[in-house]
FIKOL-725859 format. One line per 8 residues: number of its first residue (from 1); their letters; for each residue x, y, z of C-alpha. Coordinates in steps of 0.02 Angstrom, whole numbers, plus 50000, padded with zeros to 5 digits. Layout:
// FIKOL-725859
NUM> a> X Y Z ~ ...
END
This chain:
// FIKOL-725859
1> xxxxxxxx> 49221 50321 49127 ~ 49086 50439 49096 ~ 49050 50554 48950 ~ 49068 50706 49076 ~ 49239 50653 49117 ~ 49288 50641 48931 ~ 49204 50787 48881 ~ 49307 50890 48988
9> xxxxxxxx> 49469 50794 48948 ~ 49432 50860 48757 ~ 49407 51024 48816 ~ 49557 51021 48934 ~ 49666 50976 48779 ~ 49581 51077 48657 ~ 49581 51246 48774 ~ 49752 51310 48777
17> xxxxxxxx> 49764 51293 48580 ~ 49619 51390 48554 ~ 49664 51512 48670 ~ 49806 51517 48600 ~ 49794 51534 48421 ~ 49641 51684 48453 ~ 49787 51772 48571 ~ 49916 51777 48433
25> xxxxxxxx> 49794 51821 48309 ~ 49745 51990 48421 ~ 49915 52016 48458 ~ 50038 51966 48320 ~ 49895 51977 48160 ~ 49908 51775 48156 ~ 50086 51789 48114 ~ 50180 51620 48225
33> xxxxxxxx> 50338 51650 48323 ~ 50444 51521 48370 ~ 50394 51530 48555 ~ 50212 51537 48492 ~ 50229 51379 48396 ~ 50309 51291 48534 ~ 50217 51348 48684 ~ 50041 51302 48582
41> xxxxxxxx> 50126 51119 48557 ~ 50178 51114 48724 ~ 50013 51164 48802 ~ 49926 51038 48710 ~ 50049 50881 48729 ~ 50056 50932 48928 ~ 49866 50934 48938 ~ 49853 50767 48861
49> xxxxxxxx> 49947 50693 48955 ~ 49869 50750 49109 ~ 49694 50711 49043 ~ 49782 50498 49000 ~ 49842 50509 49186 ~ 49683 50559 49250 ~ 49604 50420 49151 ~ 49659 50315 49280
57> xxxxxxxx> 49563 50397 49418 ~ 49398 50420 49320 ~ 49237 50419 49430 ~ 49118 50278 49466 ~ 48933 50290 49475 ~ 48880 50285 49658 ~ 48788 50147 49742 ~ 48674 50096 49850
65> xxxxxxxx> 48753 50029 50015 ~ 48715 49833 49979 ~ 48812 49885 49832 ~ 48957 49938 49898 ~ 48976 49804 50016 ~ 48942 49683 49876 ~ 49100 49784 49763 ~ 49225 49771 49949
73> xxxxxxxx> 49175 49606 49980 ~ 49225 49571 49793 ~ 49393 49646 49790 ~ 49441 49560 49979 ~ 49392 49383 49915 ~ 49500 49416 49763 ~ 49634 49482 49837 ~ 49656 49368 49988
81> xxxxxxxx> 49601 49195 49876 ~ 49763 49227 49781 ~ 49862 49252 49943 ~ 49796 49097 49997 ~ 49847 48999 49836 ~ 50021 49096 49835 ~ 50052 49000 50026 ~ 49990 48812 49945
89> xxxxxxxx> 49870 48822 50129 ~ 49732 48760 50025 ~ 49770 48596 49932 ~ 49778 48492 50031 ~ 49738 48650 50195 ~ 49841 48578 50330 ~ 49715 48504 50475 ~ 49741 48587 50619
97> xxxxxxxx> 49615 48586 50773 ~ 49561 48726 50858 ~ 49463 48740 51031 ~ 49409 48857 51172 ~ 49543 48895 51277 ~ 49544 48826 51456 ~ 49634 49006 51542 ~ 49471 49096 51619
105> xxxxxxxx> 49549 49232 51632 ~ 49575 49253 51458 ~ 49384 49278 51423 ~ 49230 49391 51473 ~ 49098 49304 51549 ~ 49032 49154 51466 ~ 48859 49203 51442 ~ 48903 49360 51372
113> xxxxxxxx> 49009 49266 51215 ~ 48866 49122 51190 ~ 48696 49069 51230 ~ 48690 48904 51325 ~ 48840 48817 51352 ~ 49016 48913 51269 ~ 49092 48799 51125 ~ 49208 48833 50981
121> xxxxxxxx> 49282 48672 50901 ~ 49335 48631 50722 ~ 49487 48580 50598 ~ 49565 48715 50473 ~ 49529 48578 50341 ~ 49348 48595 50375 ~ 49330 48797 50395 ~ 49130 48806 50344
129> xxxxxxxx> 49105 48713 50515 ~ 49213 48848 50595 ~ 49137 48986 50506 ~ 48981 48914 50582 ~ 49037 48901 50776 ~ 49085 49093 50734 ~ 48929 49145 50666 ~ 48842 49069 50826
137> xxxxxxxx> 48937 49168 50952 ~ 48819 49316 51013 ~ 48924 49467 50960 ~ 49033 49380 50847 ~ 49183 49436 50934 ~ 49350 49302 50906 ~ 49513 49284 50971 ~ 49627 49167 50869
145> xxxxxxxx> 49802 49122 51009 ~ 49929 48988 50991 ~ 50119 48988 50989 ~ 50239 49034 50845 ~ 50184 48946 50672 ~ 50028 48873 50729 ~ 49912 48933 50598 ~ 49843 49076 50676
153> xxxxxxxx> 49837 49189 50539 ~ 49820 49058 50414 ~ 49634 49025 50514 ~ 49604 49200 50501 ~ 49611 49200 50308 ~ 49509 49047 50318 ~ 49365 49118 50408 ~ 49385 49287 50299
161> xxxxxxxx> 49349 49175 50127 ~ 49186 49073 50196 ~ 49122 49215 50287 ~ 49116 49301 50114 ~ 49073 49162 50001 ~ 48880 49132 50081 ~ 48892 49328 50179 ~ 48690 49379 50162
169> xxxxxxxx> 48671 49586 50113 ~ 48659 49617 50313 ~ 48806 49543 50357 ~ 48955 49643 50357 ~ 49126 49639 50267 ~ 49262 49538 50335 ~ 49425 49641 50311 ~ 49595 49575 50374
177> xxxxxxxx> 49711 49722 50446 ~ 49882 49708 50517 ~ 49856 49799 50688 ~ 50031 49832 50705 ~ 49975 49985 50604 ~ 49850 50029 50724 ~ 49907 50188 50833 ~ 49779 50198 50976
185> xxxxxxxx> 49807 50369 51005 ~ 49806 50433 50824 ~ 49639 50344 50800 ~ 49575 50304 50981 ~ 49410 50217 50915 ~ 49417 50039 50790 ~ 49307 50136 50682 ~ 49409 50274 50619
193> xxxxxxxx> 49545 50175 50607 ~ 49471 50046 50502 ~ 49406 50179 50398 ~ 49576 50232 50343 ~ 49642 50090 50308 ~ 49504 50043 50206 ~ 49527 50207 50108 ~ 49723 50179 50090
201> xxxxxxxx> 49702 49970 50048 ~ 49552 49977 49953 ~ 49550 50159 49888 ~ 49385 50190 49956 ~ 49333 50363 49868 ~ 49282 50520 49967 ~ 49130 50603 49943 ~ 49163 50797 49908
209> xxxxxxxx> 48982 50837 49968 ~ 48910 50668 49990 ~ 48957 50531 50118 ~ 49124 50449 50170 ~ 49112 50272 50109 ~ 49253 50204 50216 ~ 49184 50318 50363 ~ 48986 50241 50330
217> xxxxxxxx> 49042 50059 50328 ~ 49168 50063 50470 ~ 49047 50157 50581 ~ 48892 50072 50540 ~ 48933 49922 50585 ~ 48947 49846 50414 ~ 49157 49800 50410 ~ 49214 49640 50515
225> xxxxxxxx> 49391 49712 50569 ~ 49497 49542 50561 ~ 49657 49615 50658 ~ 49803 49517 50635 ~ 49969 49508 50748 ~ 49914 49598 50899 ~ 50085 49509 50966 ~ 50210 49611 50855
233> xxxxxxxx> 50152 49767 50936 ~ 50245 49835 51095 ~ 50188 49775 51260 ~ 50118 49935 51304 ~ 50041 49950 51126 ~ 49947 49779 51154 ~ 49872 49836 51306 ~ 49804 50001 51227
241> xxxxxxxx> 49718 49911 51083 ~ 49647 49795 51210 ~ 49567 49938 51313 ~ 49518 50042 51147 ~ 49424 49872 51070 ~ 49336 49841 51245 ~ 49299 50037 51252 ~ 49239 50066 51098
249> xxxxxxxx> 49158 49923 51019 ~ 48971 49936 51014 ~ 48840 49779 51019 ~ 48849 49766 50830 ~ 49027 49776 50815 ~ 49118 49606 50759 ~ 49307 49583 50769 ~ 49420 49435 50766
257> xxxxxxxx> 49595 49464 50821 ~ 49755 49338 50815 ~ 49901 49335 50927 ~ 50016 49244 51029 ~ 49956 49142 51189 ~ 50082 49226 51299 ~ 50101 49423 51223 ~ 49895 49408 51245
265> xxxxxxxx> 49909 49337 51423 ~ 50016 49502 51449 ~ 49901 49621 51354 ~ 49747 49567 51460 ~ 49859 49589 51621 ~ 49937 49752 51568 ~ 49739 49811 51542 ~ 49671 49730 51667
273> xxxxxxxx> 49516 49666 51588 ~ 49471 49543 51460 ~ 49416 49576 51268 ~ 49223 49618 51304 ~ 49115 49466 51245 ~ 49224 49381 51153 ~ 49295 49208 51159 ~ 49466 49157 51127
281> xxxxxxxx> 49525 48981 51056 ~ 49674 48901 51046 ~ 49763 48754 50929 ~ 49793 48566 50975 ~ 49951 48501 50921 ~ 49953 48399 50771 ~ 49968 48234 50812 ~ 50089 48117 50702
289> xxxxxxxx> 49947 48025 50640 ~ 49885 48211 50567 ~ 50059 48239 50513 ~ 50084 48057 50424 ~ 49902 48106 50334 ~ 49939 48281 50273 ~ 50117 48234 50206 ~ 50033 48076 50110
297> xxxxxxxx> 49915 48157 50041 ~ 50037 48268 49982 ~ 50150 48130 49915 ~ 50015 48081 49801 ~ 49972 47904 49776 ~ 50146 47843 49732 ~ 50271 47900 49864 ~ 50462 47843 49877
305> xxxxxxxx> 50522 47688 49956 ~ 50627 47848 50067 ~ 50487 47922 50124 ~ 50364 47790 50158 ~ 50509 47716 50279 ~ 50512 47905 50328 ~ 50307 47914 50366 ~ 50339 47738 50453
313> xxxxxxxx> 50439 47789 50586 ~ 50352 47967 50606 ~ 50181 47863 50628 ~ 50251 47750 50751 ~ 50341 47876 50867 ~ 50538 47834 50810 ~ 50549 47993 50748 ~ 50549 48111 50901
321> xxxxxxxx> 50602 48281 50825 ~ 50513 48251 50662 ~ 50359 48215 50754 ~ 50386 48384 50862 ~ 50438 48501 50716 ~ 50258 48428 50607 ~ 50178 48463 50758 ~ 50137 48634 50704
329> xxxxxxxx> 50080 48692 50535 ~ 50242 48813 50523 ~ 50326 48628 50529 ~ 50246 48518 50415 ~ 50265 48697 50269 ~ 50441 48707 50277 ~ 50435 48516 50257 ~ 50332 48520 50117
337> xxxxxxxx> 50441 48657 50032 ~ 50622 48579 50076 ~ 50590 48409 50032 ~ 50430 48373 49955 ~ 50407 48490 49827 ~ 50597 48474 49752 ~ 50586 48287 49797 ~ 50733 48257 49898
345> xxxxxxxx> 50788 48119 49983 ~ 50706 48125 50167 ~ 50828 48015 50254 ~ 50920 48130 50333 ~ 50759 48200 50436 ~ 50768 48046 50524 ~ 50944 47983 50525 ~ 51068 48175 50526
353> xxxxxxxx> 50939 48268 50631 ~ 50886 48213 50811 ~ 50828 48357 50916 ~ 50683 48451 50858 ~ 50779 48630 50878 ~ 50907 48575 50758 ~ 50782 48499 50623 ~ 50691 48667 50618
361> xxxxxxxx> 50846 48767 50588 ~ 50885 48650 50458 ~ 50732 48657 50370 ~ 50733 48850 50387 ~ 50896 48869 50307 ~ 50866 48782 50148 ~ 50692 48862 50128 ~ 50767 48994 50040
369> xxxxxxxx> 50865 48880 49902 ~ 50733 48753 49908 ~ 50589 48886 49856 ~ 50732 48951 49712 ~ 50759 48793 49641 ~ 50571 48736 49659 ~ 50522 48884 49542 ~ 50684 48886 49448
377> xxxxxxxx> 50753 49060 49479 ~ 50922 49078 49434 ~ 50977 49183 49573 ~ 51105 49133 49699 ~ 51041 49085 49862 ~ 51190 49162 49967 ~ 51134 49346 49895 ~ 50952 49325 49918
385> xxxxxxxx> 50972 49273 50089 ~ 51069 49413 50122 ~ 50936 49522 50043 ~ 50813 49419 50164 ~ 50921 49491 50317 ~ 50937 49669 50259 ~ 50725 49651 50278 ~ 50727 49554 50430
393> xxxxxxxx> 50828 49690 50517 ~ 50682 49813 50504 ~ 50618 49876 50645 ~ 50438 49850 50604 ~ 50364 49704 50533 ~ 50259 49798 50388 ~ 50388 49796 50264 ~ 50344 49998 50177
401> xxxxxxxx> 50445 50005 50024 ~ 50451 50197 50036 ~ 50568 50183 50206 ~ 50689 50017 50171 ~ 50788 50135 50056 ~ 50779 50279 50158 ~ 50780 50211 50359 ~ 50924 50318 50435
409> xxxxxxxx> 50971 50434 50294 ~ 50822 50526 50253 ~ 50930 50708 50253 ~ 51060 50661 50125 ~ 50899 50574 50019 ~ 50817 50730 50029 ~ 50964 50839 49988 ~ 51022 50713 49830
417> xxxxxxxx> 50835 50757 49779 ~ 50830 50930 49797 ~ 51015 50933 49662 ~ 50902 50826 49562 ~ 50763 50944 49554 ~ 50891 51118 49538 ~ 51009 51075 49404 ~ 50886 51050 49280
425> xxxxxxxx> 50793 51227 49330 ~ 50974 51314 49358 ~ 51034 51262 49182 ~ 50869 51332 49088 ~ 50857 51494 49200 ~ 51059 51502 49154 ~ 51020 51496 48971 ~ 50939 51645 48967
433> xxxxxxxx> 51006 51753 49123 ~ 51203 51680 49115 ~ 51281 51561 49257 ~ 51247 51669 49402 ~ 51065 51679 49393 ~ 51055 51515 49350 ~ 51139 51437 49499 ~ 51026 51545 49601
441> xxxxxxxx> 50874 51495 49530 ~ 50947 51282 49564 ~ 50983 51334 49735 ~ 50827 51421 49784 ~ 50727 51284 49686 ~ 50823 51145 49766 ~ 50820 51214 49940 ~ 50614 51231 49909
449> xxxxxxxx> 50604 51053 49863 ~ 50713 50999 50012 ~ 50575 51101 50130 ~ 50436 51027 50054 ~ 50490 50866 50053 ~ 50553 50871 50264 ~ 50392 50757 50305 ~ 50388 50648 50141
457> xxxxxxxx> 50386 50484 50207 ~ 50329 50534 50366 ~ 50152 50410 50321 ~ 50042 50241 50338 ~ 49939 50277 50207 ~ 49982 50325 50035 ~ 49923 50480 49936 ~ 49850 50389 49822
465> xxxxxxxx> 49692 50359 49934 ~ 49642 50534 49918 ~ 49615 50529 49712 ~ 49751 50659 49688 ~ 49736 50819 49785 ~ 49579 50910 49855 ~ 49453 50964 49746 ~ 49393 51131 49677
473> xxxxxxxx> 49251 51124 49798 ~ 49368 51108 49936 ~ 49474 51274 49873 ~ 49361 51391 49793 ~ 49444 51541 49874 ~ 49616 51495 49791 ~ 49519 51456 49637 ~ 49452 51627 49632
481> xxxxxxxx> 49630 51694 49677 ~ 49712 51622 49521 ~ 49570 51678 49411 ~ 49548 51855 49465 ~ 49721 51891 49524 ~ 49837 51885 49345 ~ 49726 51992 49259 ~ 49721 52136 49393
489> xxxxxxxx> 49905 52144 49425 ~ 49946 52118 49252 ~ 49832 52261 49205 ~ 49865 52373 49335 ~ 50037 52347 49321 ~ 50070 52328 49138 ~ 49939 52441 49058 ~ 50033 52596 49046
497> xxxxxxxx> 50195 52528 48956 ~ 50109 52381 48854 ~ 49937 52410 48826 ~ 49781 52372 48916 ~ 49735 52246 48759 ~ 49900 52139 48777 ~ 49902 52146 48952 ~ 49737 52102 48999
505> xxxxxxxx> 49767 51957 48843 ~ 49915 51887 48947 ~ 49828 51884 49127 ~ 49682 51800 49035 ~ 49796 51658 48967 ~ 49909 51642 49140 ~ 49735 51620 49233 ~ 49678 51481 49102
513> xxxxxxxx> 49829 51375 49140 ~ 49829 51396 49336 ~ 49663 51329 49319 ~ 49686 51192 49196 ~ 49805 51134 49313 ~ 49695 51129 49460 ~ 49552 51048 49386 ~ 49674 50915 49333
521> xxxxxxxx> 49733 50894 49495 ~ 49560 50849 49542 ~ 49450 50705 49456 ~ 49363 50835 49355 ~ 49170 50793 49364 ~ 49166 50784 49534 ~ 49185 50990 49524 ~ 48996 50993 49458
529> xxxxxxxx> 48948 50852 49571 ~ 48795 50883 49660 ~ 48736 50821 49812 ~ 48680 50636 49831 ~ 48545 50552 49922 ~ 48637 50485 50093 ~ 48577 50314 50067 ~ 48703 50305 49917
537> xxxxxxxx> 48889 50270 49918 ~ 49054 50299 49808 ~ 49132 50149 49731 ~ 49295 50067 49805 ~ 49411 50057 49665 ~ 49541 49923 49697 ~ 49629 49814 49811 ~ 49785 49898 49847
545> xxxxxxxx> 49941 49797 49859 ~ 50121 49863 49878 ~ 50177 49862 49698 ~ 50011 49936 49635 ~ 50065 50088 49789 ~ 50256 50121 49697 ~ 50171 50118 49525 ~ 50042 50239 49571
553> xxxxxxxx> 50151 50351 49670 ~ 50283 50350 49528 ~ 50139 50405 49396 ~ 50091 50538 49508 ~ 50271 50615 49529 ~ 50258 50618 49330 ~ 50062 50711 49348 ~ 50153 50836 49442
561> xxxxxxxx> 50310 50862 49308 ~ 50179 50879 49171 ~ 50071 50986 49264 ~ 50222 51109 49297 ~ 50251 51095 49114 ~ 50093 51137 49111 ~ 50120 51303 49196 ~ 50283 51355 49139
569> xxxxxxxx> 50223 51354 48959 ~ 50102 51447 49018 ~ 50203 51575 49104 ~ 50336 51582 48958 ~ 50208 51641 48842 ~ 50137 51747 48953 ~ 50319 51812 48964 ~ 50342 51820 48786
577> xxxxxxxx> 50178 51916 48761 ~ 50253 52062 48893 ~ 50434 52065 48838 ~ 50380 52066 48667 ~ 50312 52240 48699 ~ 50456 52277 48814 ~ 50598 52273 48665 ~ 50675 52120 48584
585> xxxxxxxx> 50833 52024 48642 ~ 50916 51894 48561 ~ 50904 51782 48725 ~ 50724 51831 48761 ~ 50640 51641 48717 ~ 50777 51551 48810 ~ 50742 51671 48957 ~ 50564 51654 48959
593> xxxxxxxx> 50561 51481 48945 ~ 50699 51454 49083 ~ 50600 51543 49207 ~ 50435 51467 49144 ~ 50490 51291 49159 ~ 50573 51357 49342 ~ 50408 51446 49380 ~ 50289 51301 49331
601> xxxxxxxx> 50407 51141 49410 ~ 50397 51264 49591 ~ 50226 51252 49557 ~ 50181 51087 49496 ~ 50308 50996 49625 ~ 50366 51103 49765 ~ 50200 51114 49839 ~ 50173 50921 49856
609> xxxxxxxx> 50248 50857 50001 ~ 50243 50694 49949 ~ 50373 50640 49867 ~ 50400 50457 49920 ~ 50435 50366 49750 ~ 50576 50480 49711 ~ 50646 50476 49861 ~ 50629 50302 49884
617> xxxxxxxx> 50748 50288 49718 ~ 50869 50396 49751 ~ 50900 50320 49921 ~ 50913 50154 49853 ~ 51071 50164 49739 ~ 51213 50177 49889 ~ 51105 50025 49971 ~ 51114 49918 49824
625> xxxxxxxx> 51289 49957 49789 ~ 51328 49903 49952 ~ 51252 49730 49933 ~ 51115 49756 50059 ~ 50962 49771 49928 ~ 50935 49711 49755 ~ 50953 49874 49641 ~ 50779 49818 49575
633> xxxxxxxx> 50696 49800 49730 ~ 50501 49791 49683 ~ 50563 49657 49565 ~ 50642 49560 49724 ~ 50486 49602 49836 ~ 50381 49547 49713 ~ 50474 49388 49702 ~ 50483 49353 49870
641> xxxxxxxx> 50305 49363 49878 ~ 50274 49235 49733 ~ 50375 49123 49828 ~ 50281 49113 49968 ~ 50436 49206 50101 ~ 50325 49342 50096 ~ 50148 49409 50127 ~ 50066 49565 50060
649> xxxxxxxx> 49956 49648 50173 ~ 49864 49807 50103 ~ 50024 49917 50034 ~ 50144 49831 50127 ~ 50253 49682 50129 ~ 50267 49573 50278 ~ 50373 49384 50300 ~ 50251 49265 50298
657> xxxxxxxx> 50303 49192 50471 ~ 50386 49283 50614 ~ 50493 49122 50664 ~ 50582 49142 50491 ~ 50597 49315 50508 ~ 50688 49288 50678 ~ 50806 49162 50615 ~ 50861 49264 50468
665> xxxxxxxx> 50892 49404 50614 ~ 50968 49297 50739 ~ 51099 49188 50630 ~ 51254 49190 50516 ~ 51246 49125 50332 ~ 51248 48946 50337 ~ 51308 48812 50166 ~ 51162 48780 50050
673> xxxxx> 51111 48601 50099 ~ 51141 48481 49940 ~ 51002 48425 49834 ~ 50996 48235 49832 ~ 50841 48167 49694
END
């Protein structure tokens, strides 16, 4: 944080009281009134506490572009290295082969992808080999296929990690993106599409008068868009991304993109043309040999008389729907995390189970107990699973915490939020102006929230990208309105019947808290920010997952309540200064603070139109009392997650496979299979 930033955090707090106490000592001959002691506290404690929320969003020095990268690169190995550990894919990684496929018509022409003859072979389990076929491809242009739990995406995260551990300054970022987010006719070029994201999932900052960080990198060249799960996008969809990549993509453009075998078969024959210059591989099946070693070494030196008759019969091919479920990296996980890692008895793999179909749906329904009992949560596995379903049932596979509660129902979440918003304001405005008034002023107040908040969740990308609002650059001409337009109206209005001297006193103050409240809604040095040299770059800030998204959105709901605090203090001194002149009444201080605290929260809330954490909330009680969702759902998410069920990608959630996301769609609760040691 920088001494600018703090030095106009003091004054912010310090302002109002000043102002304050010089006001009453023109007008009231330093003598304090109730609402004068209360409104100066208030002012002060509101301003605070806008100045320790704006802490949080304190500029960086800029950098140069190598330093930028550097600071992205950074945050993506972080963030995705934990992922990684979460899923237990690196110890031991599971060794699957890859190769170039053998369709033709799957790939551009060969001597477009590679110089001299095309090849792209490797094992996951040796990924700096891989990284190196990659690097050796012309445009560096990859497509990652293969069937349902092959390790497709698991590869992709792979590649993302070595790529960045020896990346050289003039190589660019490796990013992974779900594309299922990608609308091709929002965003009809990679570039600005990537740039968004990396704004929303990095909280890349925006220049006010300098560059676009996100904007420079994604155009430039300098961001390797990794873009997973082309195959959980419409048919239709698929096809569109296919043509926008092969449209748009320049020479120095690198992308890597994973997806089924057969929903990419379709894509290239919906747009009739392959993915320009790139080549496209596909997995071998693990062999039982590969199998046998991954599951040993996972054993440890030691194994059970069980499973080593277990690995016997695997190895020597009497174990026909073992060997075909371990065939696939999805297979040999959910054997790892049903048997081995609770140690149970592995007889029944061999002995109960005998077609490969029924194996798998074994092992996928007690993944859910086996992961509980593994990390000893104390939940029972019957309601989690039917937590599990409730996601699974979503219609998209990002899993946005700010539409499970609300999917269906947003009009009744909306209207539950606009009584939430207008009793409060109808009981203070009914305080000072009786019952009839004060309904009127909950109504009008609640209907205003309802219209603001009709596109609320209507988003990909979170406000919390933007650094809170525009800036004062961005709205001088309301800036200007605020400060010169209290003061004239007051004084033309007022003079005659209160004084020029009062009135002008009480425009003066209005003005000062209409303004605090801007620049607070801003990062405040950037207002006095002056223009940078183009070959330097704002900071990116953090790695944005989804539980870093609901805290920040929830902290900015209460930014908005303080800053309307904020202005209704304002206003009901301002009030208090007039009325004071008008003639006393015994409900004058309940009346001016009623309609200060109604005036300010219209201001301070109604006119943000995002509203998602609150809504979010509200429409979450009748689901959890219902059963369908956990009443503390980040909790659950974030469990989930921990466990290794789900994924994070960016702000949203995601199941870590598809195939168990299917099967918690497609079939009834089944028993809990018994634990045998």
């Amino acid at each position: 944080m920088t001494f600018r930033f703090w030095a106009w955090g003091l004054a912010a707090i310090l302002g109002p009281s000043v102002v304050a106490v010089a006001v009453n000592q023109v007008l009231n001959d330093g003598q304090w009134s109730r609402p004068w002691t209360i409104g100066a506290v208030v002012l002060t404690l509101a301003a605070a506490g806008a100045v320790r929320q704006q802490a949080k969003y304190a500029p960086q020095p800029m950098g140069t572009l190598a330093e930028t990268k550097e600071r992205l690169a950074g945050l993506v190995d972080t963030f995705w290295y934990q992922e990684l550990s979460r899923r237990s894919l690196g110890d031991p990684p599971i060794p699957v082969s890859w190769q170039v496929t053998r369709r033709a018509r799957f790939m551009d022409h060969p001597h477009l992808i590679a110089d001299g003859e095309l090849s792209f072979t490797g094992r996951s389990d040796q990924i700096a080999a891989l990284a190196g076929e990659f690097r050796r491809l012309r445009r560096r242009r990859l497509v990652i296929t293969g069937g349902p739990g092959t390790g497709k995406t698991t590869l992709a995260v792979q590649l993302l990690l070595e790529l960045i551990r020896d990346r050289t300054d003039d190589e660019p970022v490796p990013v992974l993106l779900s594309v299922a987010d990608w609308n091709t006719e929002t965003h009809p070029r990679l570039a600005g599409w990537v740039a968004e994201r990396l704004r929303t999932d990095y909280l890349a900052m925006r220049g006010k008068r300098g560059p676009d960080t996100a904007e420079t990198l994604a155009s430039g060249g300098h961001i390797l868009a990794i873009l997973d799960g082309l195959d959980e996008l419409p048919p239709a969809a698929r096809a569109g991304v296919i043509a926008a990549l092969s449209e748009t993509l320049s020479e120095r453009d690198q992308v890597i993109v994973t997806s089924r075998t057969t929903e990419y078969g379709g894509a290239l024959q919906e747009a009739r043309r392959a993915l320009k210059a790139a080549a496209v591989i596909v997995p071998r099946e693990l062999t039982a040999r590969d199998a046998h070693t991954y599951l040993s070494d996972c054993l440890g030196p030691r194994p059970s008389p069980a499973w080593v008759a277990v690995l016997e019969m695997l190895e020597s091919g009497r174990a026909p729907a073992l060997a075909a479920v371990t065939s696939t990296a999805l297979g040999l996980w959910l054997l790892r995390a049903t048997y081995l890692d609770r140690a149970q008895d592995p007889t029944a793999l061999v002995t109960t189970y005998t077609d490969a179909a029924s194996l798998q749906t074994h092992l996928l329904d007690g993944l859910v107990p086996a992961l509980l009992q593994a990390h000893q949560r104390t939940t029972r596995p019957e309601r989690v699973r039917r937590w599990l379903v409730t996601l699974s049932e979503e219609g998209s596979p990002d899993l946005a915490w700010w539409e499970l509660t609300t999917r269906g129902r947003l009009w009744a979440v909306k209207s539950c939020a606009a009584l939430l918003y207008g009793l409060p304001v109808g009981l203070a405005a009914g305080l000072g102006d009786g019952p009839v008034l004060g309904m009127a002023a909950g109504l009008v107040f609640g209907f205003a929230c309802q219209s603001s908040a009709l596109n609320a969740l209507d988003f990909t990308q979170l406000p919390v990208a933007r650094r809170i609002t525009a800036t004062i650059s961005q709205h001088g001409h309301w800036l200007l309105l605020i400060l010169l337009g209290p003061p004239t109206f007051i004084v033309l209005g007022l003079s005659t019947t209160v004084g020029f001297k009062a009135a002008l006193a009480s425009g003066l103050v209005l003005a000062l808290g209409m303004w605090m409240v801007i620049v607070m809604n801003d990062r405040m040095p950037s207002a006095k920010r002056k223009p940078e040299p183009t070959d330097t770059l704002l900071p990116f800030t953090a790695a944005l997952t989804p539980l870093t998204s609901w805290k920040v959105n929830r902290s900015l709901l209460g930014l908005r309540l303080v800053n309307g605090l904020l202005v209704g203090a304002v206003i009901a001194l301002t009030g208090d200064y007039v009325t004071s002149y008008l003639g006393p009444s015994q409900t004058e201080f309940w009346r001016d603070l009623g309609w200060g605290l109604f005036s300010g929260a219209v201001l301070g809330v109604v006119q943000q139109t995002r509203q998602a954490w609150l809504l979010a909330t509200i429409g979450l009680l009748p689901t959890a009392l219902s059963g369908r969702l956990p009443l503390r759902l980040m909790r659950f998410l974030g469990d989930m997650h921990r466990l290794g069920v789900l994924r994070a990608v960016g702000p949203f959630y995601q199941f870590r496979h598809a195939v168990l996301r299917d099967h918690l769609t497609t079939t009834t609760e089944t028993p809990v299979p018994s634990v045998t040691t």
